[in-house]
C-alpha positions as CSV (number, residue, x, y, z in Angstrom):
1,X,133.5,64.2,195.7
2,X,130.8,62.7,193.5
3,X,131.0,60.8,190.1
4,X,128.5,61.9,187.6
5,X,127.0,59.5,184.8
6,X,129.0,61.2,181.9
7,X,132.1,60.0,183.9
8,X,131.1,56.3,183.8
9,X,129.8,56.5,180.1
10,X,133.2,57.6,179.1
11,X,135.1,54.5,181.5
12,X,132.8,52.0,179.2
13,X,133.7,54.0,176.1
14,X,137.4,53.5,177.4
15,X,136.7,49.5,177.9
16,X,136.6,48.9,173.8
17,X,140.2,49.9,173.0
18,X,141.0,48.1,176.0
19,X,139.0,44.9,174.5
20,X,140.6,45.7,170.9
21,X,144.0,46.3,171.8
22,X,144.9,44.1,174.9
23,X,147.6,44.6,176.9
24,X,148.2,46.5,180.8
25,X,150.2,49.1,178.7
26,X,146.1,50.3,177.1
27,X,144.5,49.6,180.4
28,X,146.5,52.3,182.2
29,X,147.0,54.8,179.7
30,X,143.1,54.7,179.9
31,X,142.7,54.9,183.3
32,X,145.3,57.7,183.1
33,X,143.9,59.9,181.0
34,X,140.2,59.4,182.7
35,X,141.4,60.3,186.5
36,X,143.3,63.4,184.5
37,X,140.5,64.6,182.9
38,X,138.1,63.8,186.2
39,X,140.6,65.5,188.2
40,X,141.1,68.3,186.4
41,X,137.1,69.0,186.5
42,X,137.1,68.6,190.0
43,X,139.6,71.0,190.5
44,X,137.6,73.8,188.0
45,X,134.3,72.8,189.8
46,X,133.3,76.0,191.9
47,X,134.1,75.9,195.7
48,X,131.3,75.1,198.3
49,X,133.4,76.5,201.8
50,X,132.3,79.8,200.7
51,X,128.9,79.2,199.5
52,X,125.9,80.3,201.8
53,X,122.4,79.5,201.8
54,X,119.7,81.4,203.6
55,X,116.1,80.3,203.9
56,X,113.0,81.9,204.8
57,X,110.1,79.8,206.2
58,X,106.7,79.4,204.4
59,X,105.6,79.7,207.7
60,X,101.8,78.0,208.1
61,X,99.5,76.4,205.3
62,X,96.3,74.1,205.9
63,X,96.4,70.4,205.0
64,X,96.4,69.8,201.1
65,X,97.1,73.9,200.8
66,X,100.1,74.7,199.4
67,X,103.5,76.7,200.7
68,X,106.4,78.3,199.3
69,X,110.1,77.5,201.0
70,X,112.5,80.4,199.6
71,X,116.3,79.5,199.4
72,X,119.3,82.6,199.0
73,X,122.2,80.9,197.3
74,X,125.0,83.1,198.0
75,X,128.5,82.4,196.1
76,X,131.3,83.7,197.6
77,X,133.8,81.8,195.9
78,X,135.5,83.1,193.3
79,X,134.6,80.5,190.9
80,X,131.2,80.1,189.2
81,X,128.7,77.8,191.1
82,X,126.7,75.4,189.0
83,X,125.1,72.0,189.6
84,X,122.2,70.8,191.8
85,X,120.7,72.1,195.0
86,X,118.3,69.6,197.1
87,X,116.0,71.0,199.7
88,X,115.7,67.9,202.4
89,X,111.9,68.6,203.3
90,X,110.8,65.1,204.8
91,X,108.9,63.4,202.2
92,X,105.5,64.2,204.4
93,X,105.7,68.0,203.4
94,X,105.2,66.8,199.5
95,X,108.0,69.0,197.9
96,X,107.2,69.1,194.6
97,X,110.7,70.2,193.1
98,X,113.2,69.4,196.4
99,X,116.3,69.4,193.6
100,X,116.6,72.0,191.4
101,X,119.7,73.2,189.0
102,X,121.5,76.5,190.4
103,X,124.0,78.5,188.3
104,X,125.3,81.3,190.9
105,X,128.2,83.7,189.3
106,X,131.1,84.8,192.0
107,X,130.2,86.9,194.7
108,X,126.3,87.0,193.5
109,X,123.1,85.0,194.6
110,X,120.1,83.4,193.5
111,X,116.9,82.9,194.9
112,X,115.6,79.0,194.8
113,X,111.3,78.7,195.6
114,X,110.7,75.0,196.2
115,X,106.7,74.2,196.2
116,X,105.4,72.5,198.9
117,X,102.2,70.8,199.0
118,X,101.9,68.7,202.5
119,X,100.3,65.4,203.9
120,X,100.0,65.2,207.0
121,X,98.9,67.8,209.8
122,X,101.7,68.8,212.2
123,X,105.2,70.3,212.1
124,X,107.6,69.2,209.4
125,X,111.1,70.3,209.2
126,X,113.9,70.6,206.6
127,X,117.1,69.7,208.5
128,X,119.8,70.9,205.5
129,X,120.2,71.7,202.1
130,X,122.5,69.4,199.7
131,X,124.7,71.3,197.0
132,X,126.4,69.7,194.6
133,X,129.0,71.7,192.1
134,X,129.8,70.0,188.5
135,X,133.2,71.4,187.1
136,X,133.0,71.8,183.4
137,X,132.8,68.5,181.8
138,X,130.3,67.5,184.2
139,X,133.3,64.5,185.3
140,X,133.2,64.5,189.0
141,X,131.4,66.8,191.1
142,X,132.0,68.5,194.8
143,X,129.2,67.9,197.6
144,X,128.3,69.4,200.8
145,X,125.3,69.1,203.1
146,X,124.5,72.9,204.6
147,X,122.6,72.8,207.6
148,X,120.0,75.0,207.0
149,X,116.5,74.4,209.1
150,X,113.2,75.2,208.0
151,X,109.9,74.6,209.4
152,X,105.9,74.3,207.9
153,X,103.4,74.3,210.6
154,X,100.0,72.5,208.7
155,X,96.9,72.8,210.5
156,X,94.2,71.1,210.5
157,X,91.5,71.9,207.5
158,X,88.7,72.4,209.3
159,X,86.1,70.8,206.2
160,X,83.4,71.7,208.7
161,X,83.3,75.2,207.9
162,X,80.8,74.7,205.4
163,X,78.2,74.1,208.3
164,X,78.8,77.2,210.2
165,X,76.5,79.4,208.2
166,X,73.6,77.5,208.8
167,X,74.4,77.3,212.3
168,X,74.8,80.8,212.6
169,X,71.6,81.5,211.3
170,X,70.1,79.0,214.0
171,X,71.5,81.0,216.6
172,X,71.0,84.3,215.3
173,X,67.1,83.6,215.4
174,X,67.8,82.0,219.3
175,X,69.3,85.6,220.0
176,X,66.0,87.3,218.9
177,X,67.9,88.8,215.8
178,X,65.6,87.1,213.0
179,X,61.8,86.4,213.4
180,X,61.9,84.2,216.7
181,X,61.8,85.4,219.9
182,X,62.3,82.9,222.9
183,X,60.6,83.4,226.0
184,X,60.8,82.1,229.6
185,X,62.1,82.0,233.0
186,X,65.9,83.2,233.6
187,X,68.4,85.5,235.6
188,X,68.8,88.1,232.3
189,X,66.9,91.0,232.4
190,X,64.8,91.2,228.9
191,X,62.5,94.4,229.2
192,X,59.2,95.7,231.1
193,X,55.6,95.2,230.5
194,X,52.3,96.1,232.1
195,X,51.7,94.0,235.1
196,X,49.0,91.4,234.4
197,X,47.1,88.9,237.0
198,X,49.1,86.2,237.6
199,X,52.5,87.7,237.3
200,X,54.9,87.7,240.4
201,X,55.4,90.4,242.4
202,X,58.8,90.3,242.9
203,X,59.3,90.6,239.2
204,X,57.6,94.5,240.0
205,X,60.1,97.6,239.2
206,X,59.1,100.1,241.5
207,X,61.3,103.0,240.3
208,X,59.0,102.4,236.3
209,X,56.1,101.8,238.4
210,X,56.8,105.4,239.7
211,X,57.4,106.9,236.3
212,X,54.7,105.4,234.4
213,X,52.0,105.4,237.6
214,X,51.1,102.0,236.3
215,X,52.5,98.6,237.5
216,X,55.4,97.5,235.6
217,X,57.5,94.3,235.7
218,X,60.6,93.2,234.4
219,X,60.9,90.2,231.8
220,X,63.5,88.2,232.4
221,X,65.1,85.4,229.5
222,X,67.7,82.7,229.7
223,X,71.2,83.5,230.3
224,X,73.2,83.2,226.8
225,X,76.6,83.7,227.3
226,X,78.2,80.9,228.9
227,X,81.4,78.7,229.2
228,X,82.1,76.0,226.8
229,X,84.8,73.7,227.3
230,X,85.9,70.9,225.3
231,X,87.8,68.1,226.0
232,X,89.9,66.3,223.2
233,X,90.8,62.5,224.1
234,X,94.3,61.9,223.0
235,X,95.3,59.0,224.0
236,X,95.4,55.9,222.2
237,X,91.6,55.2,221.3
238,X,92.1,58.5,219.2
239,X,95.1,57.0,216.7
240,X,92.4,54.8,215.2
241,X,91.8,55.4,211.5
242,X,88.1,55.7,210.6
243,X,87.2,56.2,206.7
244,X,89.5,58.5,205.9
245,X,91.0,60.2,208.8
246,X,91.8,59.7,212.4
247,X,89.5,59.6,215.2
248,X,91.6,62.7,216.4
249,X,91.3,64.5,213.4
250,X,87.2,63.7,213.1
251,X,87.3,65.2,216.8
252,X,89.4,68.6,216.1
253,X,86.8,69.4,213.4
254,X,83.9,68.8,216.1
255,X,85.9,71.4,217.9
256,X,86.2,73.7,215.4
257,X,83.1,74.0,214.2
258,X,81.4,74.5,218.3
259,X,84.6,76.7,219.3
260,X,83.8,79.3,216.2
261,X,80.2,78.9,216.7
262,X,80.1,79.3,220.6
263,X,82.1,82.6,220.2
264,X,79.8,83.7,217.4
265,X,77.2,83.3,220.3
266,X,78.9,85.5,222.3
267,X,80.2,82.1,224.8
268,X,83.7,81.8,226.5
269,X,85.4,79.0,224.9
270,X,87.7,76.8,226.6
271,X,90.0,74.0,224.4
272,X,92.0,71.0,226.5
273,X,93.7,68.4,224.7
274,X,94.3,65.9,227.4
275,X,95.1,62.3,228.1
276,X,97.7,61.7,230.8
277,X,98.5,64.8,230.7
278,X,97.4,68.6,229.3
279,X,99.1,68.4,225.6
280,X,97.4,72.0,224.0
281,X,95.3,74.7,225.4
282,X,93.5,77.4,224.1
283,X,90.3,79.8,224.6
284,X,88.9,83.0,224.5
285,X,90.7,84.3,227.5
286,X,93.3,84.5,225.9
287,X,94.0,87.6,223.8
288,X,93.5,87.0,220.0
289,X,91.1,85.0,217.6
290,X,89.7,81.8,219.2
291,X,90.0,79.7,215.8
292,X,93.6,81.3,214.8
293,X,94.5,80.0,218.7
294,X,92.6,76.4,218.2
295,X,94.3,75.5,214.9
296,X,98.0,76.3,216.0
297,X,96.9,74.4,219.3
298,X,95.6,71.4,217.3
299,X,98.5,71.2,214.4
300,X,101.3,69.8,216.6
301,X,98.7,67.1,218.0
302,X,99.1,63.3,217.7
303,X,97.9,60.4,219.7
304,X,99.3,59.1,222.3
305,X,99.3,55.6,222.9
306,X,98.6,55.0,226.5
307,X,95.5,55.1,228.7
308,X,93.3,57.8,229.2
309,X,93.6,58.9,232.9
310,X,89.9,59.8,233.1
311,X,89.8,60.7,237.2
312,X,91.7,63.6,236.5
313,X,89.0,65.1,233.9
314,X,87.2,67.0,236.3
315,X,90.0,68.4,238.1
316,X,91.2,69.8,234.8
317,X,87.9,71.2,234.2
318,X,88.0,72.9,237.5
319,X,90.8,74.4,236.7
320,X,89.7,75.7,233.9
321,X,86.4,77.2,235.5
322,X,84.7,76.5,238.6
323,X,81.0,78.0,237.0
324,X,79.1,75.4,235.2
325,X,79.6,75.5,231.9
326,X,78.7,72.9,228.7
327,X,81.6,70.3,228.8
328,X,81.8,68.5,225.7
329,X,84.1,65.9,225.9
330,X,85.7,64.4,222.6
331,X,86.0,61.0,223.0
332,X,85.4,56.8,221.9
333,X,82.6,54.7,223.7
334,X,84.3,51.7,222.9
335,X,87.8,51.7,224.2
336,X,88.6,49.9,227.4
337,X,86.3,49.6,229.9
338,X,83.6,52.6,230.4
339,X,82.5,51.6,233.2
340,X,86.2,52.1,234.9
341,X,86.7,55.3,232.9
342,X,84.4,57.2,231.2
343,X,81.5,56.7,233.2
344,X,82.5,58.0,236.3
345,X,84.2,60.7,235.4
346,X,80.9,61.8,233.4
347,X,78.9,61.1,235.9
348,X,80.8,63.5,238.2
349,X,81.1,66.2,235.9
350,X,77.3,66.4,235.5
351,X,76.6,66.7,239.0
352,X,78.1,70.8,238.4
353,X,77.9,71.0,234.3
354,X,75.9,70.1,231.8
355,X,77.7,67.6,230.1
356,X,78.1,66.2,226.0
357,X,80.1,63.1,224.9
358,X,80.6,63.2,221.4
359,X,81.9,60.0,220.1
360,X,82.4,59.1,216.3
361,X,81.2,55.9,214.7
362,X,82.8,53.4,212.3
363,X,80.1,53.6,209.5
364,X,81.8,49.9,208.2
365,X,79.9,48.5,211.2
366,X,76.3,49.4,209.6
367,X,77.5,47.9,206.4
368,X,78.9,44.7,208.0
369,X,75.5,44.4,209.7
370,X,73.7,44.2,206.3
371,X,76.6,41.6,204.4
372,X,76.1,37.9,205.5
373,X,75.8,36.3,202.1
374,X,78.2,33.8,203.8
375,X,79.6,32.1,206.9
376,X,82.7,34.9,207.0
377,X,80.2,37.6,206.5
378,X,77.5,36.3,209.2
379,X,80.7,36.4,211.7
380,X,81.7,39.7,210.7
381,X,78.1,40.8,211.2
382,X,77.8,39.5,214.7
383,X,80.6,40.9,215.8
384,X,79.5,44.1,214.4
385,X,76.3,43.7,215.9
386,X,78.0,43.2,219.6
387,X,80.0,46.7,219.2
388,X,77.1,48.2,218.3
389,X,75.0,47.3,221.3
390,X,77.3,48.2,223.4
391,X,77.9,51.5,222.5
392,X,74.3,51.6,222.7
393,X,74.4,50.0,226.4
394,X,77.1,53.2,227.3
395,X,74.9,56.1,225.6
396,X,72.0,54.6,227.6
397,X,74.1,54.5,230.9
398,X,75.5,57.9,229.7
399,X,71.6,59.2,229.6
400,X,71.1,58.1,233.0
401,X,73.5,59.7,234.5
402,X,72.0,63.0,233.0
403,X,74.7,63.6,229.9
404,X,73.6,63.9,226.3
405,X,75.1,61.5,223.9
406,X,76.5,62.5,220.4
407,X,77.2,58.9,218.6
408,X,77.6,59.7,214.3
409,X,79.7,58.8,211.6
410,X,82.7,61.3,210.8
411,X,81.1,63.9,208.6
412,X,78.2,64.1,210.5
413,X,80.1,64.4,213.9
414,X,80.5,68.0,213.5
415,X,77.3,69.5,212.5
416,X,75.7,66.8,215.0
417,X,77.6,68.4,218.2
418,X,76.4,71.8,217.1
419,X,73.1,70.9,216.7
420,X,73.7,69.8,220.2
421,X,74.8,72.8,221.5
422,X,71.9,75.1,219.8
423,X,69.1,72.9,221.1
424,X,70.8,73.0,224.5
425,X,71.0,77.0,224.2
426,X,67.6,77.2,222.7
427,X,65.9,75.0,226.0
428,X,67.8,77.3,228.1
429,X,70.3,74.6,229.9
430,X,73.2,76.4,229.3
């Protein structure tokens, strides 16, 4: 049972006879008459037993989109439903109208849209739905919580998208499509020329030579499709909040952006969330589109807030694929120690791959640098100066070790690791 507002407006109207008139004798004919006529609208309020509510999920939207959650109110009852319905979406999925008036005749129903206009990336669920029934003075009202789940996958927005034309065009002209044309040594057979001094003899086709009665050799090009896997760091390093989004977040729009491009290129692509264990994994192997896979891999994700268990990197790369392949690995240069960590397990990984770290960089340190108008800012400064040489001291010991270093600011990260991956394709290491 609940007690609406008009109910206690008419108990404070029913205080000033009380106040004119004393005496128990006006208090409780009062009282009497106001649980009568609260009774009595409790009693005319439609039934809830017999209502039923059915939902249909919005199903999936991108962060900031917008959904629709579609409720059936079905009455029944054999009295006439009306009062409130409240959708309990928690308050990360941004209902826009979560309580909403119904008015359901017997035995009919009424479809309730809530709009939905989320937060926060992930799944977010809707437990039950709240009815509430006024009878016809609006007095006193019945309740009852329906448990009805719902569910609204949100992926991630993937922003980047807006570099992937240019990109495209980069590797369209690597592929020989537009005006350039790369040349030089490589396993993939290109096509046959005239055999001119200097050439190698074991480059001769016989079987053309035959045809033509000339000397013809084969041309042979870099390999272009190859195997991409990336690694997405999600342990604890990844919860930290840079500008406006997670380090996680910065790194599933890296992702994005190489995973769509390196199929584009005609690649195998290879996605492993990792940090004590596997926590999402997608690719082109299996059937259906790579980014489709990638974003429903990547919604459910969230940092994890232990230690990255970087000796077993390679062995989940193996698994993956035992050819070498470009391993880009999604990660921080300044959490923990590198040299116990990330190091290593680079190290090892370029000795059969050739290997990318892409890191993201907290563009407050440059402008801490620059600030030291006073003592506070000349200590903020320092410190910022120390974090950035070391992250320099890691990308150098990175380099050594034979593994190129991606180290930018969130919205560059992206079109920085595919710039990577084209100048890589385009000298013919992949």
């Amino acid at each position: 049972m609940a007690i609406s507002g008009r109910f206690v407006l008419l108990v404070l109207l029913g205080l000033v006879p009380v106040l004119l008139l004393p005496g128990w004798g006006t208090v409780c004919a009062v009282l009497a008459v106001l649980a009568v006529l609260c009774g009595t609208d409790l009693l005319l309020a439609g039934a809830l037993k017999p209502v039923q509510v059915l939902r249909s999920d919005p199903g999936n939207v991108t962060l900031n989109g917008t959904a629709e959650a579609r409720l059936i109110v079905r009455n029944d009852g054999s009295r006439r439903l009306h009062g409130l319905l409240r959708d309990g979406w928690q308050p990360s999925a941004g209902a826009q109208d979560p309580v909403q008036g119904i008015d359901v005749p017997a035995h009919e129903s009424r479809r309730i849209t809530v709009r939905l206009r989320p937060v926060r990336r992930g799944d977010l669920k809707a437990p039950h739905v709240t009815l509430r029934s006024f009878g016809p003075l609006r007095l006193a009202a019945r309740q009852r919580t329906v448990d009805c789940p719902g569910a609204l996958r949100v992926l991630p927005p993937f922003h980047s998208r807006r570099h992937l034309p240019s990109k495209l065009r980069k590797l369209r002209e690597l592929d020989g499509k537009a005006a350039v044309q790369i040349r030089g040594a490589g396993t993939e057979f290109d096509s046959l020329r005239d055999y001119v001094r200097g050439d190698d003899v074991r480059s001769i086709d016989w079987r053309a030579t035959a045809r033509r009665s000339a000397v013809v050799v084969r041309t042979w090009r870099p390999e272009r499709d190859r195997r991409v896997v990336m690694v997405l760091d999600t342990s604890r390093t990844a919860a930290a909040r840079i500008d406006d989004e997670t380090r996680l977040d910065t790194g599933m729009e890296a992702a994005l952006l190489l995973g769509v491009l390196a199929e584009r290129g005609g690649d195998r692509v290879d996605f492993l969330a990792f940090d004590r264990r596997a926590r999402a994994r997608a690719g082109t192997a299996i059937q259906g589109n790579l980014l489709g896979q990638l974003v429903q891999s990547m919604a459910p994700l969230d940092p994890e807030l232990i230690e990255m268990d970087w000796p077993a990197v390679p062995a989940q790369v193996r698994a993956v694929t035992a050819h070498r392949s470009l391993v880009v690995l999604l990660t921080s240069l300044d959490g923990g120690a590198p040299e116990e960590g990330l190091l290593p397990a680079a190290a090892r990984l370029a000795q059969d791959h050739v290997v990318v770290v892409a890191a993201v960089r907290d563009p407050q340190l440059g402008a801490m640098v620059r600030e030291r108008g006073d003592a506070a800012g000349v200590f903020r400064a320092a410190a910022a100066e120390r974090a950035l040489l070391q992250r320099a001291a890691v990308s150098a010991e990175l380099r050594r070790y034979g593994v190129e270093v991606v180290d930018a600011e969130p919205h560059q990260l992206p079109p920085r690791v595919a710039d990577m991956y084209i100048r890589l394709k385009a000298a013919g290491k992949l």
